[in-house]
C-alpha positions as CSV (number, residue, x, y, z in Angstrom):
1,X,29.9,-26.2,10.6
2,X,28.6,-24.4,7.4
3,X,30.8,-22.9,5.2
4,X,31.4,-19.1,5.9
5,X,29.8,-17.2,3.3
6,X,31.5,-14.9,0.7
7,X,30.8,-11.2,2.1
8,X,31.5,-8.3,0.4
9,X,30.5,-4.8,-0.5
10,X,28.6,-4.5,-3.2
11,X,26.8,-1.5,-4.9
12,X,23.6,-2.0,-4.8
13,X,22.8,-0.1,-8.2
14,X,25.2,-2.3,-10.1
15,X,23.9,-5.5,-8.2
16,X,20.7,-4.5,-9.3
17,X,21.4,-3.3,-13.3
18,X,22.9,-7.0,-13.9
19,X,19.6,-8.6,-12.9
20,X,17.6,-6.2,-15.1
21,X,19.6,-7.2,-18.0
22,X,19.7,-10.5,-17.6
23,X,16.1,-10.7,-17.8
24,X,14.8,-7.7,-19.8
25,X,15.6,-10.2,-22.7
26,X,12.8,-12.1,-21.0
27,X,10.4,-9.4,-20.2
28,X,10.8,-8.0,-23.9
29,X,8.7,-11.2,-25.3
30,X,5.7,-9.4,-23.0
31,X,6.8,-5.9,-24.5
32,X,7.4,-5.1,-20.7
33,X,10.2,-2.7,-19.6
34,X,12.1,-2.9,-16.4
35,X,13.4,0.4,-14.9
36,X,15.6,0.6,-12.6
37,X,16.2,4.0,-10.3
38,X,18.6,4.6,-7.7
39,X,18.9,7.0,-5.0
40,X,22.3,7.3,-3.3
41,X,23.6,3.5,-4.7
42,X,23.8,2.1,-1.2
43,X,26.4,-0.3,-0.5
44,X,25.4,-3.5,1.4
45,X,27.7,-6.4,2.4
46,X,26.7,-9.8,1.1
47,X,27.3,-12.5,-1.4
48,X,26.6,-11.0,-4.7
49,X,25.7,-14.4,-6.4
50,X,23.2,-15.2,-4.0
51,X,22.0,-11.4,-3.7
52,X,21.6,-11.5,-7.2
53,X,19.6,-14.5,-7.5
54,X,17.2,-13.3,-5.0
55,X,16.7,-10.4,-6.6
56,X,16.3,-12.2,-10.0
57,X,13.4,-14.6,-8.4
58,X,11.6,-11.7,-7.5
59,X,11.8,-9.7,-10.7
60,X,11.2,-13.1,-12.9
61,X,7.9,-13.3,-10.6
62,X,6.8,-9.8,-11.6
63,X,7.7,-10.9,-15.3
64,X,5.8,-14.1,-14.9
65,X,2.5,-11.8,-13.6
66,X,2.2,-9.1,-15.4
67,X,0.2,-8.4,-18.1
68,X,2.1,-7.1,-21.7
69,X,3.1,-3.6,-22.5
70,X,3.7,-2.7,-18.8
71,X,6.4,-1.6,-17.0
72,X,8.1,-3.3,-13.8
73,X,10.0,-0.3,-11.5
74,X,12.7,-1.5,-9.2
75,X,13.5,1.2,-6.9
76,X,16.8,1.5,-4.7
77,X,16.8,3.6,-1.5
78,X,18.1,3.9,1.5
79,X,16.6,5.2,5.0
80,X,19.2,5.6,8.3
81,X,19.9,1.9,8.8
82,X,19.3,0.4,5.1
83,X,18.8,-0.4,1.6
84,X,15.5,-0.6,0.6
85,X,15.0,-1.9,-2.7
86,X,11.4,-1.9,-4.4
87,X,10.4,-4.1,-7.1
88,X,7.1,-3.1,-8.2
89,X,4.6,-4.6,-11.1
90,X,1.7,-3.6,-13.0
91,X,0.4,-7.2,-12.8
92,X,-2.7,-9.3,-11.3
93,X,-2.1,-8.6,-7.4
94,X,-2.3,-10.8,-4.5
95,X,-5.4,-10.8,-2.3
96,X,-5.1,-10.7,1.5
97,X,-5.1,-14.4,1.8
98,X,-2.4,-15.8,-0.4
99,X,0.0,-12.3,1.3
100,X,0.2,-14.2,4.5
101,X,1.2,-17.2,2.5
102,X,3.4,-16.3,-0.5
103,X,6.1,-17.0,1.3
104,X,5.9,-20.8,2.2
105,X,7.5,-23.7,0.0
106,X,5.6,-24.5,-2.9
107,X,3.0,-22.2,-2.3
108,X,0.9,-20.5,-5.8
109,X,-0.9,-17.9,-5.6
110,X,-2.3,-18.8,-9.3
111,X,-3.1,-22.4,-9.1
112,X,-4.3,-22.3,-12.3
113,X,-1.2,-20.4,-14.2
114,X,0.9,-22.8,-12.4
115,X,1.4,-24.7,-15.1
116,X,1.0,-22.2,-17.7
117,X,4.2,-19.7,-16.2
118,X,5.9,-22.6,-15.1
119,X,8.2,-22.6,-12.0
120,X,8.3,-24.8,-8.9
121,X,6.6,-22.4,-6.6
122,X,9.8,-21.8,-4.8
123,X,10.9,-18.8,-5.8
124,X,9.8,-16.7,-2.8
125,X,10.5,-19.5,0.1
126,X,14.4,-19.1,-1.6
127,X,14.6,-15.4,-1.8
128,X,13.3,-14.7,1.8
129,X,15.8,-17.0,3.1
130,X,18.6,-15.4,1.0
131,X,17.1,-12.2,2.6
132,X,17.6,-13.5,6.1
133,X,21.0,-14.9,5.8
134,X,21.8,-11.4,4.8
135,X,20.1,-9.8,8.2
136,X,17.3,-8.4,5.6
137,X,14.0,-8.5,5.8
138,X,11.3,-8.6,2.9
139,X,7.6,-7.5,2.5
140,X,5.1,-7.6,-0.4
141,X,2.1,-5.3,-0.9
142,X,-0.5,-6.0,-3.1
143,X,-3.4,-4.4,-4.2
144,X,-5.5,-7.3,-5.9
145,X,-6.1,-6.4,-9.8
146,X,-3.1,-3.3,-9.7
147,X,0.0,-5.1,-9.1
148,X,2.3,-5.7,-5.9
149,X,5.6,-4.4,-4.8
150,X,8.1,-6.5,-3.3
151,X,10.6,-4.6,-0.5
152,X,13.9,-6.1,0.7
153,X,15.6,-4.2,3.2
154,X,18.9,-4.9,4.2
155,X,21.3,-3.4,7.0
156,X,23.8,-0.7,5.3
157,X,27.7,-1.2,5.0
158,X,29.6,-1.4,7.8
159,X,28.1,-4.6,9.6
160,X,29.8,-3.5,13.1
């Protein structure tokens, strides 16, 4: 049997601030700002470490794929059932094809940057199945050329 994960509540507005400054030092070598706005600071149960590196993959991937002297938005709401939390970029976009992949191990959608930004290509296979441990789920939007949005949403405190 697996080991039972560490559940707990967690705010997601403070979950959320930690990431951002763990890597604005990172996004400041672009000149790029990460904001972070909250409405209502939902609580959601889950394992903060894990949480917390999800959320780090996908802000270090709007990092990696913007261009300088934007700004990355990360967005915290919630509807009736749960969190919703936006992180949204300025960068290069995704076209149709590589959305219905991003997803998969290993997959790039910039073959050519790959070894330019670095990175395994895992990022997104890891934070989608953080997502799903945590009864989330998580789209990306993308407008090719005007940046892409990532949205994890993720059931509300109390887990009955």
């Amino acid at each position: 049997s697996g080991e039972v994960p560490n559940y707990v509540p967690i705010q997601s507005t403070d979950l959320l601030d930690k990431v951002r400054h763990k890597l604005q030092p990172l996004a400041a070598m672009k000149g790029i700002e990460i904001k972070l706005r909250s409405e209502g600071d939902p609580t959601v149960v889950g394992d903060a470490m894990k949480l917390q590196q999800a959320f780090s993959n996908l802000v270090d991937n709007a990092i990696k794929y913007s261009p300088e002297d934007t700004t990355i938005s990360i967005s915290i709401t919630k509807d009736s059932k749960n969190a919703v939390i936006s992180v949204s970029d300025q960068g290069i976009g995704i076209s149709d094809e590589d959305l219905r992949r991003i997803f998969e191990r290993f997959y790039r959608v910039d073959k050519a940057r790959s070894r330019e930004t670095g990175g395994t290509g895992l990022g997104l296979s890891i934070v989608e199945s953080i997502v799903k441990q945590h009864n989330g789920s998580i789209g990306v939007q993308s407008v090719k050329g005007s940046g892409s949005t990532g949205t994890v949403e993720r059931p509300l405190q109390p887990l009955k």
